[in-house]
C-alpha positions as CSV (number, residue, x, y, z in Angstrom):
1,X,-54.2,-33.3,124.7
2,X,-51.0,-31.8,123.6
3,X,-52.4,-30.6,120.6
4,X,-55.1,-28.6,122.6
5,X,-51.9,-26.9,124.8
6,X,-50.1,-25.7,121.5
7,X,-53.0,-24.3,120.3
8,X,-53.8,-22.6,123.0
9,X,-49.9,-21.4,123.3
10,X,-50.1,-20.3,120.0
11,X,-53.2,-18.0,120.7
12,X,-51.7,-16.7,123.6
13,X,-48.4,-15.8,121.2
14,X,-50.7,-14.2,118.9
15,X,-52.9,-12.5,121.2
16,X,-49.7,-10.9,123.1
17,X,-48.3,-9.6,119.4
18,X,-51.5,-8.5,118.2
19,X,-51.7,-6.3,121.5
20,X,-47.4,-5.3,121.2
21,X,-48.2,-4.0,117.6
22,X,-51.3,-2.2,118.1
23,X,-49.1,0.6,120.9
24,X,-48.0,2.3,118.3
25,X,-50.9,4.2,118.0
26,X,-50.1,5.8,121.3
27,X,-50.1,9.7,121.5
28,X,-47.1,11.5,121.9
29,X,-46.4,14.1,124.4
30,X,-45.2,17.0,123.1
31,X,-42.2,18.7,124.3
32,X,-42.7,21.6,126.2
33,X,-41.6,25.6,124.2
34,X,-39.3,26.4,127.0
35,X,-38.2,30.1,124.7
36,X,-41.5,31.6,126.2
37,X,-41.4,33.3,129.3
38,X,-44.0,31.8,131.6
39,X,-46.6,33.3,133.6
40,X,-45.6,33.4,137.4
41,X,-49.3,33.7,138.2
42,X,-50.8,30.8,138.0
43,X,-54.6,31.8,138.1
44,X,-53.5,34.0,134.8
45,X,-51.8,31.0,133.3
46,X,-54.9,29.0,133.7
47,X,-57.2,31.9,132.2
48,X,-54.8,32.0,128.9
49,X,-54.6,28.5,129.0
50,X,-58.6,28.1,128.5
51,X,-58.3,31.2,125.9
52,X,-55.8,29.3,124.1
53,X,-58.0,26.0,124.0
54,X,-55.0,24.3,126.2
55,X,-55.7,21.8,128.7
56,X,-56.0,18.1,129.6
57,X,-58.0,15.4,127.6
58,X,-58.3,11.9,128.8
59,X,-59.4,10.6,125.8
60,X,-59.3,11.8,122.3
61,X,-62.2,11.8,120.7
62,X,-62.5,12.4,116.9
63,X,-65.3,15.1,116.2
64,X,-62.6,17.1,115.3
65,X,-64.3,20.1,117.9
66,X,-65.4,21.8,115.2
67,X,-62.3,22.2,113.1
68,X,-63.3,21.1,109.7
69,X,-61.8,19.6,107.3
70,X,-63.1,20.7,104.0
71,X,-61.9,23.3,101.4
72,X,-64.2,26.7,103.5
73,X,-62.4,26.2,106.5
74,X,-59.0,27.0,105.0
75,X,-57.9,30.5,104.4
76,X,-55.5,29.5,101.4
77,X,-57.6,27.2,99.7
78,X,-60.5,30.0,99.7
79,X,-58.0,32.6,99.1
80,X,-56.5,30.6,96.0
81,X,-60.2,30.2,94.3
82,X,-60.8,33.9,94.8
83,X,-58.0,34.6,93.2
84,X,-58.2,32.0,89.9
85,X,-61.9,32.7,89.6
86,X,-61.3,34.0,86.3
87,X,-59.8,30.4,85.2
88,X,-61.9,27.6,84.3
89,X,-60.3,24.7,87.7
90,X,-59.5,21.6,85.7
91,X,-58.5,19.8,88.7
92,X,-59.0,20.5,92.1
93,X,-58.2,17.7,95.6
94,X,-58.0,19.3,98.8
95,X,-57.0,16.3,100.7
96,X,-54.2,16.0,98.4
97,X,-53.6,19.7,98.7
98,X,-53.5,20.8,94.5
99,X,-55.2,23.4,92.0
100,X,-54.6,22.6,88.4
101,X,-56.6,25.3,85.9
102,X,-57.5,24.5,82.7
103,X,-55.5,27.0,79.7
104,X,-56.0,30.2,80.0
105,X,-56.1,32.4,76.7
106,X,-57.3,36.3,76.9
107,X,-56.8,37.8,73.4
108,X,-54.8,35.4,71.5
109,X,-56.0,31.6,70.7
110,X,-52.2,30.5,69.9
111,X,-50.8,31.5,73.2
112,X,-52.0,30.2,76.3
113,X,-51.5,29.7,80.6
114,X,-52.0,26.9,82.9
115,X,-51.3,27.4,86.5
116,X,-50.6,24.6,89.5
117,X,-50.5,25.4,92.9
118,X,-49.4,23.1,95.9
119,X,-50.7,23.8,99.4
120,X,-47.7,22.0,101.7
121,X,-49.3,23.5,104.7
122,X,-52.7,25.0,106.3
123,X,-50.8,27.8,107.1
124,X,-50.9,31.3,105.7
125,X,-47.4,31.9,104.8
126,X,-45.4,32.3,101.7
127,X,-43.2,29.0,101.7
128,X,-46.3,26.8,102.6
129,X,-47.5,27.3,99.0
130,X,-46.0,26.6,95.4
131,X,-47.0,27.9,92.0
132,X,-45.9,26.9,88.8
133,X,-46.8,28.8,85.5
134,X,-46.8,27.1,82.4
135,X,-46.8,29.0,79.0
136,X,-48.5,27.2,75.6
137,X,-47.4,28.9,72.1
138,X,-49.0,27.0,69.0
139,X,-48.2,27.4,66.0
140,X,-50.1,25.8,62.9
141,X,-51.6,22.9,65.3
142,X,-48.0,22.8,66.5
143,X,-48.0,23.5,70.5
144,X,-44.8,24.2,72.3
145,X,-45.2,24.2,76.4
146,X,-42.4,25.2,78.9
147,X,-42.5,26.3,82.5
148,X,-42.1,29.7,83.1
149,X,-40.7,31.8,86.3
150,X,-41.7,35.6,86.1
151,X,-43.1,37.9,88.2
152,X,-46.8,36.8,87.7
153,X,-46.2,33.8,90.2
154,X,-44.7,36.3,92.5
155,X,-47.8,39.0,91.8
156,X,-50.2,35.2,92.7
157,X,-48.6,34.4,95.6
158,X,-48.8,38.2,96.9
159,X,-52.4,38.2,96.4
160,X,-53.5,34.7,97.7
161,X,-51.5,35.6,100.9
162,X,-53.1,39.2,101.5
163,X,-56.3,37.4,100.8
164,X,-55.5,34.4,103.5
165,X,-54.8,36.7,105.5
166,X,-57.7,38.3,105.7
167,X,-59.9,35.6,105.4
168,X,-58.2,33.9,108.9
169,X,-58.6,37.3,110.3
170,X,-61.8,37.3,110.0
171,X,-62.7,33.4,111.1
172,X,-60.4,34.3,114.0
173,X,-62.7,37.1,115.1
174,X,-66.2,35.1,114.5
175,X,-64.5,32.5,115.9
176,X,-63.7,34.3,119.5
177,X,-67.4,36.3,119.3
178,X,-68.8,33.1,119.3
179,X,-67.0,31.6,122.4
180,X,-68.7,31.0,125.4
181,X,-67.4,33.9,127.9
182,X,-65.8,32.0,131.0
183,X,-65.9,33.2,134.9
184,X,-63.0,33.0,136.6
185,X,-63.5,33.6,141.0
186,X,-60.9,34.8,143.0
């Protein structure tokens, strides 16, 4: 008989940490941006708030409301491959948020470029991306490779962030042409 009460005892322990450990998946509320200046009106507030996509959810569900998450629905990563078409992609993981091309030779066989770039955000802007440049000079079968900081990285950079930014300008505007039009009564 006692050994039927410690087992159940023990169940109950393990039941209770089993249920202690799995909280921490818990959402966090976020706390409020109190540098805006807030709407007195609140009939306004509400409209902006629906515009914005803002509002309360119960539960979460996780069909991601038609935010995708593959490589088409990100400005940089389609601005990047626009950009590097003329390279041959060697490597390529958008999850892990890296482009790694293949060398690049135009005129000259012993002299070549490899680029890398690193998406550390979804972002357009210019710090949420790196590039590194890396220059290959053989010479009779001998190859020498060193990383290289010149303007070209700067000149990449410049034209995958003009082309981001078009490209989320114009998901932004298909995006709100194809939103339901809401009705607001006084």
């Amino acid at each position: 008989m006692t050994f039927l009460i410690k087992n159940k005892f023990l169940l109950l322990v393990f039941s209770i940490f089993i249920l202690v450990t799995g909280c921490n998946s818990l959402p966090k509320i976020p706390k409020p941006d109190w540098s805006k200046p807030i709407e007195p009106n609140a009939r306004k507030r509400a409209e902006q708030n629906v515009k914005e996509g803002k509002g309360i959810q119960l539960f979460k569900n996780n069909k991601n409301n038609g935010n995708f998450s593959f490589a088409s629905s990100n400005p940089m990563w389609r601005a990047t491959l626009d950009v590097l078409d003329f390279m041959s992609i060697a490597s390529s993981d958008y999850s892990g948020g890296i482009i790694i091309t293949d060398w690049y030779s135009e005129d000259n066989p012993d002299e070549s470029i490899k680029i890398n770039i690193r998406f550390l955000s979804n972002e357009v802007r210019a710090d949420g991306i790196i590039i590194n440049l890396y220059k290959r000079n053989c010479n009779n079968n001998v190859c020498l490779t060193k990383q290289i900081d010149n303007k070209l990285i700067f000149e990449i950079k410049d034209k995958i962030l003009k082309k981001a930014a078009i490209y989320k300008e114009q998901s932004l505007e298909e995006f709100l042409k194809n939103q339901p039009k809401k009705v607001y009564r006084e």
